[in-house]
Backbone bond lengths (Angstrom), bond angles and torsions (degrees), N, CA, C in turn:
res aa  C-N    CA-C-N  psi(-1)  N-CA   C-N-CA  omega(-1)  CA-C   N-CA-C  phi
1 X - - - 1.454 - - 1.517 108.72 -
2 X 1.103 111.39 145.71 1.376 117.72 163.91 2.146 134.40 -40.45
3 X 1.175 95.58 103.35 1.604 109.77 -164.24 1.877 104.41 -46.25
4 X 1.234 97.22 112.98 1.592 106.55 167.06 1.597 118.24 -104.05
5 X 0.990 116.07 158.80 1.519 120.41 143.32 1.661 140.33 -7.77
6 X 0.781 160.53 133.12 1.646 135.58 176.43 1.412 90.78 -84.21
7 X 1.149 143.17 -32.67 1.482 142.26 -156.16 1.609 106.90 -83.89
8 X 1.570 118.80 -5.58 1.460 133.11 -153.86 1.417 75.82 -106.27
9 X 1.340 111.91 -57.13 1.609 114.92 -146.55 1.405 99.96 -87.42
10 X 0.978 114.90 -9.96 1.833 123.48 -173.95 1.907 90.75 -67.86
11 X 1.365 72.11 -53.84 1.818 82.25 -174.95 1.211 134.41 -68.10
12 X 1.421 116.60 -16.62 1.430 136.42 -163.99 1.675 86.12 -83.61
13 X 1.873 90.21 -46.70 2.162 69.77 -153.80 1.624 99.37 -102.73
14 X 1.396 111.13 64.01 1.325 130.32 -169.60 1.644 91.76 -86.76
15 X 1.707 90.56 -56.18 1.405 97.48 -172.65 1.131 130.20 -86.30
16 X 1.434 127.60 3.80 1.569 179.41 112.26 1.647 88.59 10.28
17 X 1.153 102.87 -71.77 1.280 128.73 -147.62 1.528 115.33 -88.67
18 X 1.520 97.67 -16.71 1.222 118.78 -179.00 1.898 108.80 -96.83
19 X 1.361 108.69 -36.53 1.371 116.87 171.36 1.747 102.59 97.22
20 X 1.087 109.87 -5.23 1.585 114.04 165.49 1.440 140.98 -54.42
21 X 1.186 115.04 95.60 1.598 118.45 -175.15 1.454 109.48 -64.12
22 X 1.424 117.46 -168.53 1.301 127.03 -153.75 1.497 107.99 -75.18
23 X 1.256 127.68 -22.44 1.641 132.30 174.08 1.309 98.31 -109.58
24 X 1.492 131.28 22.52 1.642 97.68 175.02 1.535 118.28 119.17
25 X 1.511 94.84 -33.91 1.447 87.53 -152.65 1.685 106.56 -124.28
26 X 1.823 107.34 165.05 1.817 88.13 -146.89 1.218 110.00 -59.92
27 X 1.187 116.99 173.00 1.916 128.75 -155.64 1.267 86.82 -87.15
28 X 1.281 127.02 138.38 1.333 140.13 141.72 1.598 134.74 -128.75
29 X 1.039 127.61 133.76 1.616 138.94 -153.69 2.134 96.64 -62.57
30 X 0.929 112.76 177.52 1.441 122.87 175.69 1.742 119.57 -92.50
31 X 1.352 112.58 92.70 1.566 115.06 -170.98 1.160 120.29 -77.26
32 X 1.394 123.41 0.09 1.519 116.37 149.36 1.513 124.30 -85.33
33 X 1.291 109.43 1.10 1.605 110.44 171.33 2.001 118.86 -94.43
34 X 1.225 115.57 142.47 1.480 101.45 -169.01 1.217 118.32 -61.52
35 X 1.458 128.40 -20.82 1.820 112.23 168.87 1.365 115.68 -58.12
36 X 1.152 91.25 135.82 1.564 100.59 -178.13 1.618 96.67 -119.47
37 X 1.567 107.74 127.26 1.221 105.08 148.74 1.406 145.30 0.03
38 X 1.521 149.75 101.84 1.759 129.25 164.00 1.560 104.08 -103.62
39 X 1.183 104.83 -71.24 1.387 119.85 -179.18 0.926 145.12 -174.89
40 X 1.538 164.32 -178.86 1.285 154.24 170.38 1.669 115.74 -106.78
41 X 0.985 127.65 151.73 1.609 113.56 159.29 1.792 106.61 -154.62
42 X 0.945 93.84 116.71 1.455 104.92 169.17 1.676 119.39 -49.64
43 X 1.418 97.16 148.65 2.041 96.42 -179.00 1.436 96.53 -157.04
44 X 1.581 93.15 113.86 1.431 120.59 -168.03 1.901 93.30 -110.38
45 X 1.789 102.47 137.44 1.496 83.38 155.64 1.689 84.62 -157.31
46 X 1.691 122.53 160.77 1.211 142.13 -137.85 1.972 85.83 -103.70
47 X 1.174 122.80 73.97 1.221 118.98 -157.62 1.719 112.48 -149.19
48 X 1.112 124.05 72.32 1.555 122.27 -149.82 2.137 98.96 -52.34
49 X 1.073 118.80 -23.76 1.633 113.48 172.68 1.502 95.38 -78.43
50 X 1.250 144.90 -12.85 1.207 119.50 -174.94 1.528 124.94 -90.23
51 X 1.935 111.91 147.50 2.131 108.00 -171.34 1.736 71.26 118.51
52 X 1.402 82.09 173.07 1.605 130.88 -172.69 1.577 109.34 47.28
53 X 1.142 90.50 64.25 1.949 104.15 -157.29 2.059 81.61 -99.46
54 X 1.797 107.28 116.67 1.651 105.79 -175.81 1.741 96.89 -114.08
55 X 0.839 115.37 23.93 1.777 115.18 -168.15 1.667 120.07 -138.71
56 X 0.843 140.09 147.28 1.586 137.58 171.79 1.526 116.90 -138.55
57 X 0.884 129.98 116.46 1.355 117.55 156.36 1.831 120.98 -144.87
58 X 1.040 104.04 177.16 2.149 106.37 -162.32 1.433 89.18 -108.90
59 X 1.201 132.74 156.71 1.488 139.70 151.78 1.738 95.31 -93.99
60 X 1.235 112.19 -45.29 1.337 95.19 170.93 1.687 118.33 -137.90
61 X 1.466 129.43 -145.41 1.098 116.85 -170.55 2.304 111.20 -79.18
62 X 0.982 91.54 114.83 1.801 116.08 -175.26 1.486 96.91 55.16
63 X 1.650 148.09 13.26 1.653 105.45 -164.86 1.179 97.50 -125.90
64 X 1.535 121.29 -55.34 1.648 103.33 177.83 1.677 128.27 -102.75
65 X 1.540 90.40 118.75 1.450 92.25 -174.85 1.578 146.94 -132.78
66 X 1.505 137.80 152.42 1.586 113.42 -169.79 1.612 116.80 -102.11
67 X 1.000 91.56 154.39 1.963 101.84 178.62 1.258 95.65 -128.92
68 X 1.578 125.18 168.07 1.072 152.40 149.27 1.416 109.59 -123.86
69 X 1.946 101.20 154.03 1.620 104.55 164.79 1.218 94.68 -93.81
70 X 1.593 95.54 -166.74 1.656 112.51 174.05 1.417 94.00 -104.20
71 X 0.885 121.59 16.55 1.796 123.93 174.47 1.250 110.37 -109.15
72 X 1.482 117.40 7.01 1.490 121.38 152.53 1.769 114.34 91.51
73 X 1.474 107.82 11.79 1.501 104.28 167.43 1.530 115.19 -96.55
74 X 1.008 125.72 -157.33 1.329 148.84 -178.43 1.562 127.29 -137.95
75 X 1.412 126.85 103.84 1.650 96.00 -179.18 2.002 97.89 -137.18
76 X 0.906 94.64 166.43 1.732 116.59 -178.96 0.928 116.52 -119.65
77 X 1.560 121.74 144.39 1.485 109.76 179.71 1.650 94.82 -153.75
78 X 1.759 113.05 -173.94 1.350 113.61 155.04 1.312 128.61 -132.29
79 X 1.410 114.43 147.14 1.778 95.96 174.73 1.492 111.29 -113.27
80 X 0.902 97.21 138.73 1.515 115.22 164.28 1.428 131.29 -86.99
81 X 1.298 107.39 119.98 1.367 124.25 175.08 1.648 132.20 -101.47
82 X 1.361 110.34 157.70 1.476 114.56 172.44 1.393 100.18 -81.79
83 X 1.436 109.93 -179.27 1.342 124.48 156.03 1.978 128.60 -45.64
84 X 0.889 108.82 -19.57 1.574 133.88 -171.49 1.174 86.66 -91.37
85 X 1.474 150.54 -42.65 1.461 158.38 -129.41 1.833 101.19 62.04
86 X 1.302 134.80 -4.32 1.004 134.25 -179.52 1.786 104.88 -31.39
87 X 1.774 131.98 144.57 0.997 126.04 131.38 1.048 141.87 -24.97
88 X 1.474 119.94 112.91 2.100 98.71 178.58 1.593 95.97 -144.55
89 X 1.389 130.85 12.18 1.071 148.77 173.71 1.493 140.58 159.78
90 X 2.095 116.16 149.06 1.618 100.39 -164.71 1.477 86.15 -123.56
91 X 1.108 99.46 123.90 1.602 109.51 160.39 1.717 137.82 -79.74
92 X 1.071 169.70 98.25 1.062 163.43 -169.01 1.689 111.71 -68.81
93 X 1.043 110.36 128.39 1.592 134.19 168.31 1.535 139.55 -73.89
94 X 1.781 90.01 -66.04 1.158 93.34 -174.11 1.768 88.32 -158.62
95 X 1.552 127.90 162.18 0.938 139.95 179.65 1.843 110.81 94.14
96 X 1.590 88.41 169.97 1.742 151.27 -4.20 1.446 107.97 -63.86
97 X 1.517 103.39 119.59 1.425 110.35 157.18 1.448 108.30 -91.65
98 X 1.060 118.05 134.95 1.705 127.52 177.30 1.519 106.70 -63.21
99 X 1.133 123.73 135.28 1.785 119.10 -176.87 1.656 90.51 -89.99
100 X 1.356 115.21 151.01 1.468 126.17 179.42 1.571 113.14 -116.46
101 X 1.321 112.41 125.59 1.586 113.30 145.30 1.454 142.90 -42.01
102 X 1.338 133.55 127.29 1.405 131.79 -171.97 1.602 107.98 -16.46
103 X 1.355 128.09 -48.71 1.228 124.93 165.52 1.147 155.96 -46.99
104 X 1.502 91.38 -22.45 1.620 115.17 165.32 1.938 80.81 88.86
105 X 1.512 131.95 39.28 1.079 89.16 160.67 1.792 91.11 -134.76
106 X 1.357 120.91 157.96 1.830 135.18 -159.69 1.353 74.31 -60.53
107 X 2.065 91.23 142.14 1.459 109.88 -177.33 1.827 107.11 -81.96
108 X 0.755 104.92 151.27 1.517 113.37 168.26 1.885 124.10 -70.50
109 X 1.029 126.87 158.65 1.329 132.72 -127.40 1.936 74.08 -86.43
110 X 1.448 134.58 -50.12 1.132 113.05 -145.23 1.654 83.41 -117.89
111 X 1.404 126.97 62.75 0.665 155.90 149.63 1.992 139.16 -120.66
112 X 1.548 82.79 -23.12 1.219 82.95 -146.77 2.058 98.04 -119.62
113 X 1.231 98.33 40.40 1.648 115.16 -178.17 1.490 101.31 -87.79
114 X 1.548 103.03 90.30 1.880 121.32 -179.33 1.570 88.28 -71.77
115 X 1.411 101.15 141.55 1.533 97.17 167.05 1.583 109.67 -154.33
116 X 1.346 134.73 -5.10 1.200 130.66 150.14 1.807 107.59 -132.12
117 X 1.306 97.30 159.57 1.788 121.11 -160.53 1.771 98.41 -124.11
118 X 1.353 106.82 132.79 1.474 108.04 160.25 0.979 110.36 -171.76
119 X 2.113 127.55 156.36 1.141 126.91 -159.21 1.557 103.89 -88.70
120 X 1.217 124.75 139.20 1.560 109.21 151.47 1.163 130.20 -95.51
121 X 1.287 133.42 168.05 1.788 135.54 -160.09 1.468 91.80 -64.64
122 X 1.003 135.18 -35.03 1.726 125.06 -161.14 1.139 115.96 -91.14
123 X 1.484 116.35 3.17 1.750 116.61 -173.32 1.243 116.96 98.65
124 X 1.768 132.58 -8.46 1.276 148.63 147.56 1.043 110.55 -27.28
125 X 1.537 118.54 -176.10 1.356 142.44 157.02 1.568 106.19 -145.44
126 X 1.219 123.67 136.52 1.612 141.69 174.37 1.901 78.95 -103.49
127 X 2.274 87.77 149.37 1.449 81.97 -166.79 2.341 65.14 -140.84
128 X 1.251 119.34 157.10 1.172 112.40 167.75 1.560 88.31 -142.75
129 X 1.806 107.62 146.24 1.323 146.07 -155.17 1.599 104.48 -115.62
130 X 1.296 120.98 149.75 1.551 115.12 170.50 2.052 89.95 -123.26
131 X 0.996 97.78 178.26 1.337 111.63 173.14 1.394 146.53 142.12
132 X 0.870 160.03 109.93 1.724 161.71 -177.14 1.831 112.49 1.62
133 X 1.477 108.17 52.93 1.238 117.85 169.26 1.833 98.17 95.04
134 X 1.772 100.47 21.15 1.859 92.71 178.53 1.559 89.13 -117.83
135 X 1.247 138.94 26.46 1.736 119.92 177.46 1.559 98.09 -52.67
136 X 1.517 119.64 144.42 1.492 106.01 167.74 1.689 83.62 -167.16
137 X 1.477 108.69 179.84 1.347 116.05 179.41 2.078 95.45 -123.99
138 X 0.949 111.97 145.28 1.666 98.58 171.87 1.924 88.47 -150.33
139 X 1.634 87.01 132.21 1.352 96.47 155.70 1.651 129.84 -94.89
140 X 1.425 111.95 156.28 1.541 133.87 -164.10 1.540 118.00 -102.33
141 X 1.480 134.44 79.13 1.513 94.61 176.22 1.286 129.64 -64.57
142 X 1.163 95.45 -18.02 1.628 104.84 -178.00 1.415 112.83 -142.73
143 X 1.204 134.44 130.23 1.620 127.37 -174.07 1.549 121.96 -36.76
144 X 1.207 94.81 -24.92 1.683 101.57 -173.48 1.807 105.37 -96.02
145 X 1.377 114.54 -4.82 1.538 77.81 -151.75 1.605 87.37 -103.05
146 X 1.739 101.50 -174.30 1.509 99.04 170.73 1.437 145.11 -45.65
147 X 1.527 131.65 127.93 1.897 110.29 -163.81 1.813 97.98 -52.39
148 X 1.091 101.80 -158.62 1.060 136.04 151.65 1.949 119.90 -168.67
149 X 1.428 70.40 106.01 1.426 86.02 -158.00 2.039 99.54 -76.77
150 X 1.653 93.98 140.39 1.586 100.25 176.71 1.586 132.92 -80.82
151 X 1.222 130.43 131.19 1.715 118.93 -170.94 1.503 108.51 -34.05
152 X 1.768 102.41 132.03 1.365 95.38 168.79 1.372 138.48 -103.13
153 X 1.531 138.87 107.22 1.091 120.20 -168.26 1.839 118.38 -24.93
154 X 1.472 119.09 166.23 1.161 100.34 129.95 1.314 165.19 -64.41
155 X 0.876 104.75 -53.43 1.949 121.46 149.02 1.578 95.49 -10.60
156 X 1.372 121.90 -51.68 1.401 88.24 -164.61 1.620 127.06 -85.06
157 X 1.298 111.07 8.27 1.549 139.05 157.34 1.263 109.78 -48.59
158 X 1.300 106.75 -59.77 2.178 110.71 172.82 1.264 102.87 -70.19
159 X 1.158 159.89 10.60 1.606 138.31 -167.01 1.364 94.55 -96.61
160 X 1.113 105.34 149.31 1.587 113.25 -174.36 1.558 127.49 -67.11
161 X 1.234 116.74 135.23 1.548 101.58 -172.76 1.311 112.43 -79.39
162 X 1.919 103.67 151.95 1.330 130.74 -132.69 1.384 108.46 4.90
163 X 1.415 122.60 75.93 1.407 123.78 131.85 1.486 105.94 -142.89
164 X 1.601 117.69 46.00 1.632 94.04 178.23 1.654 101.48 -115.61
165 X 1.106 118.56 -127.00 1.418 109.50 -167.19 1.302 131.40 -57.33
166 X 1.634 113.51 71.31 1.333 122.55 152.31 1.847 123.74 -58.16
167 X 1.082 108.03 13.48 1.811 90.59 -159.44 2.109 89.07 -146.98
168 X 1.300 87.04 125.48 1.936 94.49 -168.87 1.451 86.02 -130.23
169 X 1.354 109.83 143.38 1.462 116.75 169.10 2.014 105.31 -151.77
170 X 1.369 104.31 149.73 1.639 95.19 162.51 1.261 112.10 -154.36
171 X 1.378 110.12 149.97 1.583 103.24 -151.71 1.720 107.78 -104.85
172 X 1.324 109.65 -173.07 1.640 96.00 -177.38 1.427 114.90 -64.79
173 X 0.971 147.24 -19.55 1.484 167.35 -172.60 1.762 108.52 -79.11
174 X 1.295 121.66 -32.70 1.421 149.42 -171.27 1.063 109.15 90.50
175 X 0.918 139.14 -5.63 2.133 138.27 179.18 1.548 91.42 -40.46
176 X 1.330 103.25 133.27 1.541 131.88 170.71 1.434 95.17 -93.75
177 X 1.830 103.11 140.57 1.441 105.70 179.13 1.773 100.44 -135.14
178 X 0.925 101.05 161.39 2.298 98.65 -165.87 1.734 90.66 -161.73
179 X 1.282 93.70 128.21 1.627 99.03 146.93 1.934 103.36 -175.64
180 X 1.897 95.00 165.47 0.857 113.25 -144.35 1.686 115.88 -67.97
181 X 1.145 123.36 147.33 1.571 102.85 169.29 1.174 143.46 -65.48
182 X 1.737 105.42 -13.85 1.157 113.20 179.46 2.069 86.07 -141.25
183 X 1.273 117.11 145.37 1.336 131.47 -171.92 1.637 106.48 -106.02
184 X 1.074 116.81 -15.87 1.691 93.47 157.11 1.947 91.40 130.48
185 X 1.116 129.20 -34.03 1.590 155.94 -165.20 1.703 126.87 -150.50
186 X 1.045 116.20 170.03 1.969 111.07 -174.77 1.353 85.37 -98.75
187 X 1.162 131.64 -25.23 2.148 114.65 177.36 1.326 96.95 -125.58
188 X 1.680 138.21 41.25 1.515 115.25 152.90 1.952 94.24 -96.67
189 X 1.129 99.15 123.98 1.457 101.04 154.38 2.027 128.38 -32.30
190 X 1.636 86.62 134.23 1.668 79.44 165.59 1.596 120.77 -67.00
191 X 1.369 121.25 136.09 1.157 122.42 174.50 1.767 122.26 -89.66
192 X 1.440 105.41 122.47 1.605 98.85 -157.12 0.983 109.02 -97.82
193 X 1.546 150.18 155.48 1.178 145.01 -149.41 1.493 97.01 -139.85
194 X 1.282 130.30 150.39 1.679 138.87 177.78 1.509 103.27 -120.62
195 X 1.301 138.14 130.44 1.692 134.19 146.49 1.487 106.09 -88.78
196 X 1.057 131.48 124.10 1.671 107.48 162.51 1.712 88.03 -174.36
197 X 1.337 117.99 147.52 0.983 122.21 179.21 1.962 115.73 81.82
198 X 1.390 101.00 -0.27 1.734 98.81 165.95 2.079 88.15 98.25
199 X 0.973 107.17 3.80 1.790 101.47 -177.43 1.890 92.81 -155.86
200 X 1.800 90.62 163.60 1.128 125.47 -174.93 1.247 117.40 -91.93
201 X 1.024 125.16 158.21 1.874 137.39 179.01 1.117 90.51 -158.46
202 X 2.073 85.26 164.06 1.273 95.41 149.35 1.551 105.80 -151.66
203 X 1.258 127.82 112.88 1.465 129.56 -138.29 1.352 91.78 -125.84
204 X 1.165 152.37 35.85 1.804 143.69 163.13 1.877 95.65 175.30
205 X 1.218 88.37 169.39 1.802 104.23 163.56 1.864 104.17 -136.40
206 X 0.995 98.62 176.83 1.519 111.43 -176.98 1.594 103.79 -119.50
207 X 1.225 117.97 147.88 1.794 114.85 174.56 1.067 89.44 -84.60
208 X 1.709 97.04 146.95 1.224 132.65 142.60 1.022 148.07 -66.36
209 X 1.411 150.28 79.53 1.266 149.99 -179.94 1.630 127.94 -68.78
210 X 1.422 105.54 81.67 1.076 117.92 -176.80 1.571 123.43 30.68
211 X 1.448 147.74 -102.60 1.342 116.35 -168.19 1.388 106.29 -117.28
212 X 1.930 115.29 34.76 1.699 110.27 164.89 1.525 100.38 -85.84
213 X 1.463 93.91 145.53 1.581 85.99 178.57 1.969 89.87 -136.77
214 X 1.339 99.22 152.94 1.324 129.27 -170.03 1.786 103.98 -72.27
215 X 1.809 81.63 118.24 1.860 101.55 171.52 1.451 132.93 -100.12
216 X 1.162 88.67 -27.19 1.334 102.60 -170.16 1.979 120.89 177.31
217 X 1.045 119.55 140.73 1.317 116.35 169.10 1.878 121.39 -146.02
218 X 1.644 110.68 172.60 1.347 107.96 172.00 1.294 94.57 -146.97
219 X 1.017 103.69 -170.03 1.838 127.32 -156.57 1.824 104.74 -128.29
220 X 1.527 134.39 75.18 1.101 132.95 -158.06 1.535 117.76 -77.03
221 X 1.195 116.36 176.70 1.455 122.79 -160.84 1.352 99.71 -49.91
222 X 1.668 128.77 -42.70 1.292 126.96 -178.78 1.284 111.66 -65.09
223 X 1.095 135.68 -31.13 1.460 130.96 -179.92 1.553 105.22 104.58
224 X 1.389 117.11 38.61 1.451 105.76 160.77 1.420 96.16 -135.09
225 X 1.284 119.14 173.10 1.379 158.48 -139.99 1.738 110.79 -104.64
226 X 1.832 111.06 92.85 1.351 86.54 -178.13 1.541 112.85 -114.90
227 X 1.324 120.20 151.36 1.405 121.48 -161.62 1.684 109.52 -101.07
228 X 0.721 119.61 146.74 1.703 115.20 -165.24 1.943 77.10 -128.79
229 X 1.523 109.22 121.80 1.405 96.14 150.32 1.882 100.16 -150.20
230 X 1.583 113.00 -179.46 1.106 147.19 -153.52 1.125 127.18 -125.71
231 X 1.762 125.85 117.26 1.481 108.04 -175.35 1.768 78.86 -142.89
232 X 1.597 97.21 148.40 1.440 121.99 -163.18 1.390 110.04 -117.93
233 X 1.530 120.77 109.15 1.498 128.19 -146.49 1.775 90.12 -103.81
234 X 1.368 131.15 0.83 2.017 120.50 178.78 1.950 65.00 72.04
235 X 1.739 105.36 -145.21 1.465 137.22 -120.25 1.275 97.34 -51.29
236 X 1.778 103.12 -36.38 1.820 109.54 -147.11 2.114 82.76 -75.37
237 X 1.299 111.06 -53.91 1.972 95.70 -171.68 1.723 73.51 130.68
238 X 1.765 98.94 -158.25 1.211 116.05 -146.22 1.795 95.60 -100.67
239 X 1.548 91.06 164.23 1.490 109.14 -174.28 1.738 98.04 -117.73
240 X 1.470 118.92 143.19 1.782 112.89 178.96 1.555 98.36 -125.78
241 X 1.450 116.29 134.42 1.559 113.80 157.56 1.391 84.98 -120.66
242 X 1.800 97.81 175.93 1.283 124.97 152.65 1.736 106.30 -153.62
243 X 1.728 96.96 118.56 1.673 102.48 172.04 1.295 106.54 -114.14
244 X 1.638 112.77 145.81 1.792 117.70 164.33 1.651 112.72 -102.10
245 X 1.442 91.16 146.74 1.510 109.91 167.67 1.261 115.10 -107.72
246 X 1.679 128.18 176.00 1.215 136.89 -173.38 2.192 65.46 -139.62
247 X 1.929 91.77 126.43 1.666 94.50 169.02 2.010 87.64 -123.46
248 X 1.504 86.66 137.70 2.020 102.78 167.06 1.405 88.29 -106.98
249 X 1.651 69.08 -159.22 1.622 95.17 -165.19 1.360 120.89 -57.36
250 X 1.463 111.61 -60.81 1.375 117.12 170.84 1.648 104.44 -121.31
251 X 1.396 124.21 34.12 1.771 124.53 177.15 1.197 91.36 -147.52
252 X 1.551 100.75 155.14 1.580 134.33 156.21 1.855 126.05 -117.47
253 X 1.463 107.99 122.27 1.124 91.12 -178.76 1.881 102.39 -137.68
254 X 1.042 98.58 -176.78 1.942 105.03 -179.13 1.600 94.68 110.41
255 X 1.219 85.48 -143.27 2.019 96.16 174.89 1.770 88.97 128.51
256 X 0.903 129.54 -31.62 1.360 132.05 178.91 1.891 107.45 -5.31
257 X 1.565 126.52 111.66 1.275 126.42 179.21 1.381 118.78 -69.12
258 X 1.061 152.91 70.48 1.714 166.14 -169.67 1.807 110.46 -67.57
259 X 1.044 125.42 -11.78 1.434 142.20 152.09 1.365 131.43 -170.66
260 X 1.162 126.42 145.62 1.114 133.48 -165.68 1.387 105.06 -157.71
261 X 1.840 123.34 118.23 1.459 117.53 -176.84 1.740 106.55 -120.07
262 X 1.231 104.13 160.97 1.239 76.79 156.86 1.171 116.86 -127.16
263 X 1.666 110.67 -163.48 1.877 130.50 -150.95 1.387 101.09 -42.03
264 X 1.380 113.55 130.51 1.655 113.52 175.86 1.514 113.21 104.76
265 X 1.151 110.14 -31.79 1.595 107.10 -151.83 2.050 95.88 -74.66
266 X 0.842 104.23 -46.83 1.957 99.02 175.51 1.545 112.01 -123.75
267 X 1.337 121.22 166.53 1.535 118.98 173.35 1.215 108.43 -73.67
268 X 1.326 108.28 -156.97 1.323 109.10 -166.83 1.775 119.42 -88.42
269 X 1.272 98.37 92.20 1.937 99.45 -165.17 1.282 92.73 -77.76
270 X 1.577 118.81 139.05 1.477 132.35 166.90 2.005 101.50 -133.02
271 X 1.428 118.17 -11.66 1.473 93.70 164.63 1.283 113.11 -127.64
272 X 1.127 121.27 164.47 1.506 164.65 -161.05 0.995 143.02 -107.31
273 X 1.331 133.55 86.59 2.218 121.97 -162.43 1.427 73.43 -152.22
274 X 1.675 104.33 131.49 1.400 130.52 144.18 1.059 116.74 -115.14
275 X 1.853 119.18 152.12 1.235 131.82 -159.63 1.205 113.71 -162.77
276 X 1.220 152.67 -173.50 0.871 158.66 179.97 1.590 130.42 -130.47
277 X 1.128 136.96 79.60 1.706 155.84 -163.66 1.387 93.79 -45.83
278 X 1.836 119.03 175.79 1.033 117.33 -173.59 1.703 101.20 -98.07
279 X 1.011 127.34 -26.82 1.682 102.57 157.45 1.314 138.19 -61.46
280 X 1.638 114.38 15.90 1.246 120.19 170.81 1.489 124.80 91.07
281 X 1.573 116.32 3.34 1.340 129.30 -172.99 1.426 98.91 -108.60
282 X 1.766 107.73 132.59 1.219 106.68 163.06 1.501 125.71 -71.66
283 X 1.292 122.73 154.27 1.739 127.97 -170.28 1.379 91.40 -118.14
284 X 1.490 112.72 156.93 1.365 145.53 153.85 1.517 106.66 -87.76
285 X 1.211 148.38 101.79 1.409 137.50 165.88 2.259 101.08 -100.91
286 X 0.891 75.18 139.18 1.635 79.21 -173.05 1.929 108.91 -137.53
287 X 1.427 126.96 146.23 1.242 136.41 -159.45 1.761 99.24 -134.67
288 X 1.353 101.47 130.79 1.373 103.94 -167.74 1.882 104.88 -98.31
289 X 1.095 127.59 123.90 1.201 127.04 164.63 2.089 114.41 -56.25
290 X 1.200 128.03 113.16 1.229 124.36 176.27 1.872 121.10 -86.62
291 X 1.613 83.48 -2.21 1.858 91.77 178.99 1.764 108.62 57.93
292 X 1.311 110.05 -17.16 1.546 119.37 153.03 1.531 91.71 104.97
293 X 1.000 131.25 32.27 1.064 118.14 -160.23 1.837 111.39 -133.70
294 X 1.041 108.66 125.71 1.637 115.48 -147.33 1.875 117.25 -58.68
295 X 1.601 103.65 -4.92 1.082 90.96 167.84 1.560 115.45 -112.37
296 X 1.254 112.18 37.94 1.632 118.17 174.93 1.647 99.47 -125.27
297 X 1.027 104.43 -178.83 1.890 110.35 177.15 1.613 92.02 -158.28
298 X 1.822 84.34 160.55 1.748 106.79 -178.74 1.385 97.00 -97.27
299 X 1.191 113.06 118.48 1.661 115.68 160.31 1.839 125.86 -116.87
300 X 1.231 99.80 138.24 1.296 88.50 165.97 1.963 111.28 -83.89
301 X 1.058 101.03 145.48 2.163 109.18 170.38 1.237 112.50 -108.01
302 X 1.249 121.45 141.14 1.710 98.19 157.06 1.662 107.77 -130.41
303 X 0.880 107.29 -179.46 1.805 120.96 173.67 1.616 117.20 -157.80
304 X 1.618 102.30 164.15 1.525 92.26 -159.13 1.140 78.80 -132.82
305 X 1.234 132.24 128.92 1.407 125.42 157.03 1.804 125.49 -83.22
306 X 1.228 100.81 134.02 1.898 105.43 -174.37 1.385 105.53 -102.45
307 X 1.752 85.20 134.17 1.977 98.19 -173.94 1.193 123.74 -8.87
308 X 1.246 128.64 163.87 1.652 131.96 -179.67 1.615 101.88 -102.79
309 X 1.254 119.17 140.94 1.474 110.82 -163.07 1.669 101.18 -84.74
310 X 1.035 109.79 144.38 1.264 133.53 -159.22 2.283 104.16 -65.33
């Protein structure tokens, strides 16, 4: 996310912290939209690299899963569920693994701002970077070993610093999907980017809705496209949507709003993994970035979305 003040952010998540929506009163999500509420749970661990977690994803359905910070490690963990799939605990696995440069040697601090997470078909991880002429995508075979980072268009030279590729997705097919966090204007569309086939595109944009800007997304069991984005209210704290697309060949269509909270109601969520629970409903699981900083917290969220009316 875009670097503030501590005295901005002190203040922002004043009301954060307080749970106060835009008049005052406690935050509550939008009940005519199909996310429905599950729950939150905090995940604390005694670990001075641990927080600023911008990525989410499942290896399988809700339990084992990877994050990255923007401080350039890697970590895994598991959650544990009841029978309900309810939360009832997060375990840690593995990490901080240090993310590496083509060289195999630990990336450097202003280098090394991870900001979207996704699986690849081979058991990899694709990791995408924002930065002062470094946006890039690099794939992982293994958390530890050297990237190998993918050709970069130009275009991604102009994307704005720290707001470009926050948002990694890959679909069942493996198509790599990237776009920027911030699109350039409050009504120019996000511009979406494709890897697949050893080259780059960029074959659709996404609308823009004035000042949400794009955090993160995945590609759910159904095969559409969900967008996790973020709008930052100063006193009240953070704002959460999530919209789906249907992406073709060369079009995008849907946009349908599936949650929307307002200021206060969660920290600051920047990742994204949908899945599907064992009663057959897809979930929103979402990971809050804490920027590391002691008056924010890492939470996991979840949401369930209810049938689409017929």
């Amino acid at each position: 996310m875009p670097q503030r003040s501590r005295l901005t952010l002190i203040g922002g998540l004043a009301g954060l912290a307080l749970g106060l929506g835009p008049r005052g009163t406690p935050a509550q999500t939008h009940p005519a939209l199909r996310g429905e509420f599950l729950q939150s749970r905090v995940w604390k661990l005694p670990d001075p690299e641990f927080g600023g977690f911008s990525g989410l994803k499942f290896l399988d359905d809700g339990r084992h899963f990877v994050t990255q910070s923007d401080r350039g490690t890697v970590w895994r963990g598991e959650i544990a569920r009841d029978a309900t799939d309810r939360i009832i605990g997060v375990t840690r696995t593995s990490g901080p693994v240090v993310l590496r440069a083509r060289d195999g040697r630990p990336l450097q601090r202003r280098e090394a701002d991870a900001e979207g997470l996704a699986l690849a078909p081979d058991g990899g991880i694709y990791i995408s970077f924002e930065g002062d002429r470094l946006a890039r995508v690099a794939w992982y075979p293994t958390d530890d070993a050297p990237a190998r980072v993918l050709p970069r268009p130009m275009a991604f030279n102009a994307m704005q610093l720290n707001s470009s590729l926050e948002t990694l997705a890959v679909d069942a097919r493996g198509t790599v999907y990237t776009l920027p966090e911030r699109s350039g204007g409050t009504t120019v569309p996000f511009p979406v980017w494709r890897w697949r086939d050893g080259k780059w595109d960029q074959p659709f944009a996404i609308p823009r809705d004035h000042s949400w800007l794009a955090v993160d997304a995945d590609f759910g069991p159904d095969g559409r496209f969900y967008l996790l984005e973020r709008d930052f209210w100063g006193l009240l704290g953070f704002r959460t949507r999530v919209r789906v697309f249907d992406f073709g060949e060369d079009s995008v269509s849907g946009g349908e709003v599936l949650v929307e909270t307002s200021a206060g109601t969660h920290d600051n969520l920047e990742g994204l993994a949908v899945w599907r629970d064992r009663q057959g409903a897809i979930r929103l699981t979402m990971i809050s970035d804490d920027n590391q900083r002691f008056f924010q917290r890492t939470e996991f969220v979840e949401y369930r979305l209810r049938p689409e009316k017929p």
